[in-house]
N, C-alpha and C positions, 0 to 999 in steps of 0.2 A: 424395308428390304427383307428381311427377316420373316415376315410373313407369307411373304411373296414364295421365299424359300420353303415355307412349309406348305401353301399349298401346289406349289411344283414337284415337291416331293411326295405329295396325296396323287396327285395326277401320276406320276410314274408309279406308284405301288399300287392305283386299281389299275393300269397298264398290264401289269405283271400277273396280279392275281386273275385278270380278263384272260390271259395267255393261257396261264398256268390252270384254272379251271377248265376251257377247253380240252386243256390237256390230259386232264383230269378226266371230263366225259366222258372221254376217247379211250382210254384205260381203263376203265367202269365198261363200257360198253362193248371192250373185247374181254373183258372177262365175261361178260356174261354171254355172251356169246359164246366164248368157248366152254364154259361149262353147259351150257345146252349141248353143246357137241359131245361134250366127253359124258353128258348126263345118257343119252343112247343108248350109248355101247354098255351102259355098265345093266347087269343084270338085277341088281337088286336096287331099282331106281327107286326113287322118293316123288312118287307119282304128284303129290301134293306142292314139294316144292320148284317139282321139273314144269308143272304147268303155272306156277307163280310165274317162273324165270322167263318164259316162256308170252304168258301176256306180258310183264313186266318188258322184252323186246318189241312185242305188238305196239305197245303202246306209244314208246319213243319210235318207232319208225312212222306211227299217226301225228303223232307230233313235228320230226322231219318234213313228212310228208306236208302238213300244213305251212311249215316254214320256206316251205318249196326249194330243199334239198333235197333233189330227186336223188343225186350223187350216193348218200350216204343211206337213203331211206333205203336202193336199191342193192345197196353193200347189206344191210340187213337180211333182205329178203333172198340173195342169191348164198350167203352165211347160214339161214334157216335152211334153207332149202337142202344145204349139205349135209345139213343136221336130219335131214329126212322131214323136216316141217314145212307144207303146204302152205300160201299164203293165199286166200283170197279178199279181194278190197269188192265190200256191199257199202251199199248205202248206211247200213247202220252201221259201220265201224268193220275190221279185220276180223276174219273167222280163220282159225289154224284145224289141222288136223295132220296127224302122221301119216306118213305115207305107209303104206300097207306091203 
């Protein structure tokens, strides 16, 4: 019985941590999205790490995208696109560039 107990309480705590990571993604990935946003406007930008941040979005919406979450991939892309970042989808992978 006792065992039993312990692993039904395994099963609820990666329940929780499945949630909770999610949740987590989601919070990771409005930040970074918002600081490409607010990366912008700022004049003395870190061209270096605004283009990391920047594929580093590319890439999880490649990822989205193959999971076929269009939902969120296209929350990315409409999110960049505020940011003044282009998105286009080639065969070899997403190409960005700022809008001019």
């Amino acid at each position: 019985m006792e065992e039993v107990s312990q692993i039904s309480g395994v099963v609820e705590v990666e329940k929780l941590d499945k949630n909770k990571i999610a949740e987590m993604r989601g919070n990771k990935l409005d930040w970074l999205l918002d600081t490409i946003q607010n990366a912008v406007k700022e004049p003395s930008i870190d061209v270096e790490a605004f283009r990391g941040y920047v594929n580093l979005a590319c890439g999880v919406r490649d990822s989205l995208r193959k999971e076929k979450q269009w939902q969120k991939a296209d929350m990315i892309r409409d999110r960049l696109d505020k940011a003044g970042i282009i998105l286009e989808d080639t065969p070899k992978g997403t190409v960005w560039k700022q809008k001019r």
